[in-house]
C-alpha positions, 0 to 999 in steps of 0.5 A: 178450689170450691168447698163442693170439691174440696168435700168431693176429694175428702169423701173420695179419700175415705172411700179408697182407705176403707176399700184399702182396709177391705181388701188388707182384711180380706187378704188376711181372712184368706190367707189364714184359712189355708191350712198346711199339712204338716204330717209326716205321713200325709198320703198313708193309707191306713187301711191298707195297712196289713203288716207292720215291721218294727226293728231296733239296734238288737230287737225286731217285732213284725206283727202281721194280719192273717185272716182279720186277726194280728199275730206276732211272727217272732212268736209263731204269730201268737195273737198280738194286742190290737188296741196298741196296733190301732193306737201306733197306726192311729198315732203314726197317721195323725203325726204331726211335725213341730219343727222341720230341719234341713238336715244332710246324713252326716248330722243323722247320728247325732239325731239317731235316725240311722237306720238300724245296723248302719252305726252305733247312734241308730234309730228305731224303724218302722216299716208299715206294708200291705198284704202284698208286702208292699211298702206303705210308708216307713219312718225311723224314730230318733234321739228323745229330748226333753222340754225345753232342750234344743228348740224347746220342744219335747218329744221325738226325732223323727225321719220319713226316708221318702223325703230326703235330708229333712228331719222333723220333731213331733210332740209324740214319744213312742214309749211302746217301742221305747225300748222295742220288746216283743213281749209288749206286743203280745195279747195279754189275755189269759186264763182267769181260774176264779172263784178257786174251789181247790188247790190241790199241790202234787208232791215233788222233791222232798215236798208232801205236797198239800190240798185244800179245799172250801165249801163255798167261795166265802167260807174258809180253806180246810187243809186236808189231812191236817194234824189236830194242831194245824191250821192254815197260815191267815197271810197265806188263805188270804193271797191262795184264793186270789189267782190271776197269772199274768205272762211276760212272755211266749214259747212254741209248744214244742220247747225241748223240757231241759230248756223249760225244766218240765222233764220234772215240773211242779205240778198244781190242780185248780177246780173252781165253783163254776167248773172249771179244771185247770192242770198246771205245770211248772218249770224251773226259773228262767234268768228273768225271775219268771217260770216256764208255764203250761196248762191245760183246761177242761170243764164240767157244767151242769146240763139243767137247772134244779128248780127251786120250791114254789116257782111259779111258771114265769120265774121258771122261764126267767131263771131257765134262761138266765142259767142257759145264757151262763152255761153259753157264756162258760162254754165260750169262756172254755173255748178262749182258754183252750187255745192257750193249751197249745203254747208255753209261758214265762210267767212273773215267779211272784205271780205263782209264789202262792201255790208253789209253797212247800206244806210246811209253808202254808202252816201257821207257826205257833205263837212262842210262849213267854217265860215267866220273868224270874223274880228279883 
């Protein structure tokens, strides 16, 4: 063979390796950009979504959008909490699996993505429809495992009854409906009786009652009717001006007295320095250390600003304005808190433990004077 054809058959050589190197690499670049959706709910139109039904071995939680605005059905659609409807659709639309397992229903126990009512070892169901109750996807969420445990994943079991004798296991624990309340589920607003100017305790068994008073939201609470020896408990004037109830639960309205205790309920008057009125009345203690709470609001505001001395036309048009766009601010305030009027609460008892002390509660004892040690 000639040298010219031996370089010939050489350059060839290379020329088809690096094709060969090529077309390996571009294989590979093409391969790598498909993506795989391992959603497990791929096609969920998640605007659509209008109802969302949520069922436990012992508990159910529907929460339905009537007019724009999400409610709870178990509590007469009292408003529900928006920002955990948007975070679980949210959640249940990017829901990706990290392990797929080819599973028959007899394994499903053990996994506990049984349906709900269908054996002991069942899951919790989430059933997602639109506004015509047509069925948008459904999933049931299953057995929680930990780290390291099983494949070595943590997170969740999860089936999609759409694609049968498959079950996945996703990186997200569910822990809003784990365990499954209705009352997580419940807008937590409430109402926000700040800047307390007096508390005023109506008399109720063998209790006197008690008001108190202060001149501004600083100064200090004065015990009306108090003896020249009585002076208001420091622990109790620190935690009484500070009141921000809470709820842990809701009920109609119309709930029988003997069930609330309200037939003789502790009543409490709140006036605040921005003036609002809060009526309140309690109840007897529910078995979950909470009382039965009801409230009514009312407000007085100013209808015009006092000027002060010396204001110059410009600070007058300045002032004018900030004090009409508080007075709107209030009266949209006010109309928020008057819809609670329509509902009864079950609020923490710690919450309200301040303004239900007895009178002689909320008295300073008097220090204990030492007796003199005798000599020896």
């Amino acid at each position: 063979m000639k040298k010219n054809q031996l370089f010939i058959l050489i350059g060839l050589a290379i020329l088809l390796g690096a094709v060969g190197i090529l077309f390996k690499v571009s294989r590979s670049a093409g391969w790598s950009s498909v993506k795989i959706d391992r959603r497990v709910l791929p096609d969920l139109p998640i605007n659509k979504i209008s109802k969302m039904k949520m069922q436990a071995a012992n508990t159910s939680v529907t929460l339905e959008k009537k007019n724009q605005v999400w409610g709870v059905a178990e509590r007469n659609n009292y408003p529900a909490d928006f920002q955990k409807i948007r975070d679980l659709t949210k959640t249940l639309w990017e829901l990706k699996a990290v392990q797929e397992m080819e599973v028959g229903p007899s394994q499903f126990p053990r996994l506990k993505v049984v349906a709900p009512g269908q054996g002991e070892n069942s899951g919790t169901e989430i059933q997602l429809l639109d506004d015509q109750d047509k069925a948008l996807g459904s999933l049931t969420i299953g057995k929680s495992i930990a780290q390291g445990e099983g494949a070595g994943y943590g997170g969740r079991f999860i089936f999609n009854p759409a694609i049968k004798d498959r079950v996945y296991l996703v990186s997200e624990r569910f822990t809003n409906i784990d365990p499954l309340t209705v009352g997580l589920w419940l807008d937590q607003a409430f109402i926000q009786p700040d800047a307390l100017k007096e508390i005023d305790q109506s008399a109720w068994a063998n209790n006197p009652g008690w008001k108190i008073s202060r001149k501004n939201d600083t100064a200090p609470w004065s015990l009306e009717g108090a003896a020249p020896d009585e002076k208001l408990d420091s622990a109790f004037e620190s935690s009484v001006g500070i009141f921000s109830p809470s709820f842990q639960d809701v009920l109609s309205g119309s709930t029988p007295p003997t069930q609330t205790g309200f037939q003789d309920p502790f009543q409490i008057k709140l006036k605040t320095f921005n003036g609002f009125d809060y009526s309140i009345v309690l109840g007897k203690e529910s078995p979950e250390k909470a009382r039965y709470f009801q409230v009514k609001v009312s407000a007085n505001f100013p209808v015009t600003r006092a000027p002060e001395p010396n204001e110059t036309p410009e600070e007058k048009q300045k002032k004018d304005k900030e004090f009409d766009q508080k007075i709107a601010n209030l009266k949209e305030r006010l109309e928020k808190e008057k819809r609670f009027e329509q509902w009864i609460y079950l609020v923490p008892a710690y919450s309200v433990e301040s303004i239900l002390k007895r009178r002689d509660e909320i008295i300073a004892k008097p220090t204990p004077v030492k007796s003199p040690t005798p000599a020896k």
